[in-house]
C-alpha positions as CSV (number, residue, x, y, z in Angstrom):
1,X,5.8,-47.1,-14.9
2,X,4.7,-48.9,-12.1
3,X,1.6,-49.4,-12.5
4,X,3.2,-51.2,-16.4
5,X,4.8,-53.7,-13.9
6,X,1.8,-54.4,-12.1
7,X,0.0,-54.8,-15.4
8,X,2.7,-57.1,-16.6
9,X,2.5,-59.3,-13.6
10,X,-1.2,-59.3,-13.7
11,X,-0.7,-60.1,-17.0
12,X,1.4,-63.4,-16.5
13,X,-0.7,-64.8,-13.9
14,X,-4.1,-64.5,-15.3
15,X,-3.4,-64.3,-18.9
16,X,-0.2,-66.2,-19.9
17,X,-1.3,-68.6,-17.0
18,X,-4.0,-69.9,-17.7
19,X,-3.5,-71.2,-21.4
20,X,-3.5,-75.3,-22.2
21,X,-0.7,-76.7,-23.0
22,X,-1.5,-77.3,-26.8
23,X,-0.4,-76.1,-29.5
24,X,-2.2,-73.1,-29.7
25,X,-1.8,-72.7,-26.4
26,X,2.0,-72.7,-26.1
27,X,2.5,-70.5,-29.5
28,X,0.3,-68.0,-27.4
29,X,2.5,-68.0,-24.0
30,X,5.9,-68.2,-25.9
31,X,5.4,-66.7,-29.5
32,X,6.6,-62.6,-28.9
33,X,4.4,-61.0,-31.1
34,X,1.4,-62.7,-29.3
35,X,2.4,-61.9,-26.6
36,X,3.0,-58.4,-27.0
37,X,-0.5,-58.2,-29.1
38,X,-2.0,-59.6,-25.5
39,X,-0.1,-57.2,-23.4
40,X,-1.4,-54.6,-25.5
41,X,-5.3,-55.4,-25.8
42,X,-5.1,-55.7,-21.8
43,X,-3.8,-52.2,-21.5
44,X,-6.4,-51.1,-23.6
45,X,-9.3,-52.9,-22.7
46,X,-8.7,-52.8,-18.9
47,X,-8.3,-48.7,-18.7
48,X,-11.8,-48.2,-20.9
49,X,-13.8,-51.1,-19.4
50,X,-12.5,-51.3,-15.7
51,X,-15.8,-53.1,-14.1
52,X,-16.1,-55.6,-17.1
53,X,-12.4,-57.2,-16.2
54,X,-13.3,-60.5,-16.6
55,X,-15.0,-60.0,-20.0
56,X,-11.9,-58.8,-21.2
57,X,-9.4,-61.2,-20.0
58,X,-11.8,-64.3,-21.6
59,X,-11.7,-61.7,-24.8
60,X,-8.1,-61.3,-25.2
61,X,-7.5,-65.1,-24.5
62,X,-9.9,-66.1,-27.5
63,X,-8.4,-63.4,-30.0
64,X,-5.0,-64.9,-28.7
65,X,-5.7,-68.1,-29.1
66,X,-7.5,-67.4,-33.1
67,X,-4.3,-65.8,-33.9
68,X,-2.5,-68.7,-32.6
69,X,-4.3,-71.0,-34.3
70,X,-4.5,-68.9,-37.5
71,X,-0.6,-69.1,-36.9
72,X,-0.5,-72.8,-36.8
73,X,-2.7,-73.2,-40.2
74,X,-0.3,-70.5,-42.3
75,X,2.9,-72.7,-41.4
């Protein structure tokens, strides 16, 4: 479980961090279920591609962020 915490933390700070403040943006940092879709690409992405860690953080950001903004358009 610890290294889950680390993950989490990680998570915040490079992840959750770094979106704009728009309104794609903020549905991504405060909207559950993307955040929990985010948490879970990470995991996933960061266990099979480990030297690629940057690709997969501007990855996840982008899918985030198209959900978001699919989000947005459906309401």
């Amino acid at each position: 479980m610890k290294i889950g915490r680390v993950l989490d933390e990680q998570y915040k700070v490079e992840i959750l961090a770094r979106f704009t403040s728009d309104s794609a943006g903020n549905l991504c940092t405060s909207d559950l279920s993307l955040v929990l879709y985010g948490t879970r690409r990470i995991c996933q992405n960061i266990v099979t591609e480990k030297d690629k860690a940057n690709e997969v953080k501007r990855s996840v950001m982008a899918d985030m962020r198209r959900l978001a903004s699919l989000f947005l358009q459906f309401r």
